[in-house]
VOGU-3710 file (C-alpha; in Angstrom, 3 decimals, decimal comma):
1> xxxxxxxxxx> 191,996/26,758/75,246  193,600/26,177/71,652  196,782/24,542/70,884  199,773/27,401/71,331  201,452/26,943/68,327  198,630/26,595/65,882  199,738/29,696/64,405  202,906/31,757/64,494  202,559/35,667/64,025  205,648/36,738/63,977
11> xxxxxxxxxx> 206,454/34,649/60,524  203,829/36,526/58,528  204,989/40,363/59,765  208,469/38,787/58,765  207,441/38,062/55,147  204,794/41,051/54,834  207,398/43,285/55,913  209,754/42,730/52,918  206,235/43,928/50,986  206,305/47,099/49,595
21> xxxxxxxxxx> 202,432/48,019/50,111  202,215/46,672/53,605  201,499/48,791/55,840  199,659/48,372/59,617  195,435/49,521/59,008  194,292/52,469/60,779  192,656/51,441/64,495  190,409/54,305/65,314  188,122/55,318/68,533  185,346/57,127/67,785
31> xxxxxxxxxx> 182,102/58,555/69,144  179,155/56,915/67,424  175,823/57,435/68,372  177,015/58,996/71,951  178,767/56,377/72,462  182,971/55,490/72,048  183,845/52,672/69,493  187,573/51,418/68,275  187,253/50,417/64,596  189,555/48,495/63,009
41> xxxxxxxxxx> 189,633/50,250/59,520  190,462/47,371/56,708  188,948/49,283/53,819  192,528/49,774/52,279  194,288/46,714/53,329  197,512/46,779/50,972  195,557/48,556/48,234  193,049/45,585/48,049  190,214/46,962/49,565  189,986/44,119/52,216
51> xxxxxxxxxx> 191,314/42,511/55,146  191,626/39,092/52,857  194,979/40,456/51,490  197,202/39,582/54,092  196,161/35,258/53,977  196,082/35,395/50,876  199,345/36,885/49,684  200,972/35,188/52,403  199,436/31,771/51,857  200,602/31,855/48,136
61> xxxxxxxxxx> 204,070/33,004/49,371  204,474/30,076/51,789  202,977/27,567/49,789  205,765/28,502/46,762  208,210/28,580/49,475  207,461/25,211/50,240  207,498/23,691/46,998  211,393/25,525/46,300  212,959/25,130/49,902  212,821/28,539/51,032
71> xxxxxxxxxx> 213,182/30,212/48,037  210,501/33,133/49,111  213,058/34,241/52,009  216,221/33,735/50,530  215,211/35,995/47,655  212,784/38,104/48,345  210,080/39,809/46,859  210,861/41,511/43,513  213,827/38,609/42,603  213,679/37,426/39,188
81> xxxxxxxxxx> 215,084/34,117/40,276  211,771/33,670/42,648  209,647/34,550/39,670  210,891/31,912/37,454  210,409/29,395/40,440  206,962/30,463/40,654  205,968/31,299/36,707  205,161/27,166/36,344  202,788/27,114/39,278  198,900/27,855/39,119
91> xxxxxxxxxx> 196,873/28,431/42,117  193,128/27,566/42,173  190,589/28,693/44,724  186,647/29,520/45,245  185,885/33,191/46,156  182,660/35,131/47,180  185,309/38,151/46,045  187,751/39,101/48,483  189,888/35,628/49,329  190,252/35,332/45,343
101> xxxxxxxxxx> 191,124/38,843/44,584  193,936/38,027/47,555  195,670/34,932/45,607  195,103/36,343/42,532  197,543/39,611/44,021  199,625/37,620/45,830  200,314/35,316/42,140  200,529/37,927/40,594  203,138/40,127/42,815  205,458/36,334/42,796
111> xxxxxxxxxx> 204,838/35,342/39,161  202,336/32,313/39,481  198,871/31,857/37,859  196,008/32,510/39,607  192,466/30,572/38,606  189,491/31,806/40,393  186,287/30,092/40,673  183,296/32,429/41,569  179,193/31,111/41,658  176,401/32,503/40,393
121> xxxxxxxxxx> 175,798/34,937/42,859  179,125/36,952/42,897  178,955/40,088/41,590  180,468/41,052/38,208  182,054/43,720/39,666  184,448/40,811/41,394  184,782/39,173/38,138  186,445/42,008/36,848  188,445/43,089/39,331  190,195/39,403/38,923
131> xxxxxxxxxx> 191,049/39,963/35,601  192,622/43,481/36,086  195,211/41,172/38,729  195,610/39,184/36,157  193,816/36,066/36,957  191,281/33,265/34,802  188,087/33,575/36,473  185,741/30,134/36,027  182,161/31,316/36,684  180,432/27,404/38,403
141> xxxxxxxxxx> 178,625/26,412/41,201  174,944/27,596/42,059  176,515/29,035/45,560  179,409/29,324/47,426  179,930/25,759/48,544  179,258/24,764/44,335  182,408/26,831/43,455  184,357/25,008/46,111  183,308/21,933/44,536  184,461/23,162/41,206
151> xxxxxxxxxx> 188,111/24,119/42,165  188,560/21,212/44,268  187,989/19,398/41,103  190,191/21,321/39,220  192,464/20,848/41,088  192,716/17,382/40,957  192,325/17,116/37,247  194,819/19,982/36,844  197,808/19,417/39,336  197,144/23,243/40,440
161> xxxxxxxxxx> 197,782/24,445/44,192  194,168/24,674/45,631  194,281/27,612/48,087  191,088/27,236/49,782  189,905/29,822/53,034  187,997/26,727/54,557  188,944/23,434/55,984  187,976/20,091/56,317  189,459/16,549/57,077  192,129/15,951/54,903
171> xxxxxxxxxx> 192,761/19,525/54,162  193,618/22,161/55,959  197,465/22,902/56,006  196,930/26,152/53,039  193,589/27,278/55,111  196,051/27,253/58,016  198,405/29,412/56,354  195,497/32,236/55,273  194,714/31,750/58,536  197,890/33,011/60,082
181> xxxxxxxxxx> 198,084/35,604/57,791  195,417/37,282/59,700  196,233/36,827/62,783  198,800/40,134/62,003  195,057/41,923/62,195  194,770/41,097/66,021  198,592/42,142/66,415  198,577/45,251/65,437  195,956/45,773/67,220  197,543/44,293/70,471
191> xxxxxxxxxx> 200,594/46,726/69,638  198,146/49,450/69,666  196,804/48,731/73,043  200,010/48,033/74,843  200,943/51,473/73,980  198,062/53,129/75,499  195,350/52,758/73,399  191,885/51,656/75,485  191,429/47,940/75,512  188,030/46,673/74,307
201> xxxxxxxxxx> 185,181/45,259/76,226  183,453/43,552/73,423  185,153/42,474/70,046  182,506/41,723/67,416  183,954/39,412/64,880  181,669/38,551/61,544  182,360/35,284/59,875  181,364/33,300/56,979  183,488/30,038/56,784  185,044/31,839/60,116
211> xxxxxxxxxx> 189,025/31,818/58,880  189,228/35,865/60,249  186,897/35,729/63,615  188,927/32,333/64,580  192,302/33,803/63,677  192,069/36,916/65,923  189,788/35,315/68,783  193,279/32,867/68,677  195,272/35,476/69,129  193,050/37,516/71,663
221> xxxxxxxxxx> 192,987/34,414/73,684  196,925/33,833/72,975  198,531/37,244/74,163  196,052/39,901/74,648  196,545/41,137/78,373  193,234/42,354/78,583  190,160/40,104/78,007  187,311/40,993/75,943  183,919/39,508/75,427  184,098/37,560/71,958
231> xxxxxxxxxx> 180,798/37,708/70,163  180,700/36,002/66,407  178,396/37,520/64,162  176,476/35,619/61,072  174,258/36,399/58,523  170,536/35,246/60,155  170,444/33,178/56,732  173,622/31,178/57,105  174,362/30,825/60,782  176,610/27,842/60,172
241> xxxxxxxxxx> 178,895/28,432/63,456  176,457/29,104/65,830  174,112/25,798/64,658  177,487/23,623/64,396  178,393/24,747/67,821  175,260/24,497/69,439  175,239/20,841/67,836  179,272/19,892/68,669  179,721/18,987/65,086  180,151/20,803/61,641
251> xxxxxxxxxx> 176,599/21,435/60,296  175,796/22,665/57,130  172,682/25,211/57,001  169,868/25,801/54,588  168,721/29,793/54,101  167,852/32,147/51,259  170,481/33,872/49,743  172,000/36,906/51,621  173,135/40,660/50,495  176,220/39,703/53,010
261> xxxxxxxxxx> 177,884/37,938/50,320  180,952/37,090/51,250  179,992/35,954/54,503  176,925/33,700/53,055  178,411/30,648/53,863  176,532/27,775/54,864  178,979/25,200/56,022  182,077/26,713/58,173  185,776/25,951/57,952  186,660/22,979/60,009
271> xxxxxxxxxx> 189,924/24,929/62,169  187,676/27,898/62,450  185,109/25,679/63,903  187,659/24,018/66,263  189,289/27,207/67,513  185,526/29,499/67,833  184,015/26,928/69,823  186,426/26,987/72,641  187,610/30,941/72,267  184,148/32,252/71,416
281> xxxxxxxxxx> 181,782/33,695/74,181  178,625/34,787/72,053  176,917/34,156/69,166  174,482/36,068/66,850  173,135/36,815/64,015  171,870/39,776/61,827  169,404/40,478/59,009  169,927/41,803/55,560  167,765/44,820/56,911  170,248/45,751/60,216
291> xxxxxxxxxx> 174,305/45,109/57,869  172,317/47,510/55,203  171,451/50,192/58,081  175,023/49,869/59,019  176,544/50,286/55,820  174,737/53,634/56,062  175,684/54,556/60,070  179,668/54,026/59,063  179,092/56,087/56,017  177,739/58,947/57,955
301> xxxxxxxxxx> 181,052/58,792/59,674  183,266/58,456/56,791  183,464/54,734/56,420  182,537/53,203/52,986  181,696/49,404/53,799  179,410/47,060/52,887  176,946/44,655/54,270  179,309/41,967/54,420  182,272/44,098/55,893  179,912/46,182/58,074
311> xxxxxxxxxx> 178,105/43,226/59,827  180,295/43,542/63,275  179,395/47,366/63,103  175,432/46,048/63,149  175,760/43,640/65,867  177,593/46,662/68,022  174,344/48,781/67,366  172,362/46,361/68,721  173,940/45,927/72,024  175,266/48,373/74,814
321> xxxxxxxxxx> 178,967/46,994/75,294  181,021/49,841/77,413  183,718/49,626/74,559  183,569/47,759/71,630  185,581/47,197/68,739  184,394/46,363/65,090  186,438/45,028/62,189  185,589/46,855/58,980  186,852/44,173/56,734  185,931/45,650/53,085
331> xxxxxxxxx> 185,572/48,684/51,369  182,083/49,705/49,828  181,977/48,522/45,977  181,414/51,897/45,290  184,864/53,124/46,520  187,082/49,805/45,464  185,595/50,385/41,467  186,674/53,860/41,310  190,217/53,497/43,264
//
């Protein structure tokens, strides 16, 4: 189904286990609506608020490893030795939020630069949350896809590491490596599940370029001993997986602008494309109207999400599965301004 050794698990728990704030995210089952749900609980991932945190930090670390021969490994995380390795190097990326706030902590916590590039539509709130981790934020691009433009160019001009989320030809060996970074999400879940926990029937998987629903429908494919249903959820404005897959090529979509901002992508990541279409059993979408509705359902249950992190909750309520499991990838605003 996908090539076995696209991505290796067991190096990112390695690396992320010589961090001080990592720690496995909470993997509840609860009754909802009369009805038993597991939900992956990301809302504190590594004090960032989002599931993001582990690619990105990890990306950063392996892409400085590579540049200084294993450097990252051989001295760990707090060395002073790895910080001077790393002080010359600047990282450049576009973000709806989360992925930047990710390489701006993970330059940060080794001693690089971070330069974020964030359109229009991102939220200040983001912006300024960047600049408490210590990174430049570039406000250019219209949308999403304009910001890419912008740090790809950057990039170039600057000799800077462009960390992107997304892939294409030509580039996709540091999308690979956020990419594996999150495939520690679907571990610890697995973990949880070998030791007793009730496997899933459904797993409901939101994407926007796809770099998380691909990276744990990999693994759920790869070593899960019990099978779920795979259903990809999208914004009903920016369905980019679903229309590339139903036309066997990447497709880039046209919509209005969605309140499920960091999944309002209209063209998808080339590797997530590659590994949903074969892994994948469902797609769907949702509207502004149904992720908002479920922003409110998890809060009445003591989740604070948003309509971006909550959109796998609001496919769930609109289906019957026996047991499904939602990723809450994000914390509310709300909650991540006043932590």
């Amino acid at each position: 189904m996908t090539h076995s050794n696209l991505f290796d698990v067991s190096l990112p728990l390695a690396l992320l286990g010589q961090c001080p704030v990592y720690a496995a995210s909470p993997l509840d089952q609860r009754m909802i609506h009369g009805r038993s749900i597991l939900i992956k609980d990301e809302t504190d991932r590594m004090g960032l608020g989002a599931f993001k945190a582990l690619g990105g930090v990890y990306a950063v670390a392996k892409l400085i490893e590579a540049r200084h021969s294993g450097a990252v490994e051989a001295a760990g995380f707090q060395s002073a030795a790895l910080r001077e390795l790393a002080s010359e190097m600047t990282f450049v990326c576009a973000s709806a939020g989360n992925h930047g706030l990710a390489v701006a902590a993970g330059a940060k916590l080794f001693g690089a630069c971070a330069r974020i590039f964030l359109s229009k539509t991102v939220p200040e709130d983001f912006a300024l949350r960047l600049k408490d981790k210590g990174a430049e934020v570039v406000r250019a691009g219209e949308d999403y896809e304009g910001s890419v433009a912008a740090a790809i160019e950057d990039a170039e001009r600057t000799d800077a590491l462009h960390l992107a989320d997304g892939s294409w030809p030509g580039y996709t060996e540091p999308p690979r490596l956020v990419m594996e970074g999150y495939t520690v999400i679907a571990e610890e879940m697995r973990r949880q599940f070998e030791a007793g926990l009730n496997w899933p029937s459904h797993v409901y998987l939101q994407a926007g370029v796809g770099g998380l629903a691909a990276a744990i429908a990999y693994m759920i494919r790869l070593n899960w001993a019990i099978q779920p249903r795979i259903i990809v959820v999208e914004p009903d404005s920016a369905p980019c997986l679903k229309e590339s897959v139903a036309a066997g090529k990447i497709m880039t979509v046209d919509g209005p602008e969605s309140n499920m901002g960091r999944l309002d992508c209209k063209t998808p990541s080339m590797l997530a494309f590659n590994i949903l279409k074969n892994c994948a059993d469902d797609w769907v979408t949702i509207s502004d109207q149904q992720a908002l509705e479920a922003v409110k359902a998890a809060a009445d249950y003591g989740y604070s999400t948003t309509a971006s992190g909550g959109a796998g909750f609001a496919a769930c309520q609109m289906d019957n599965a026996d047991l499904p499991l939602v990723i809450l990838s994000e914390r509310g605003l709300e909650a991540t301004a006043s932590s």
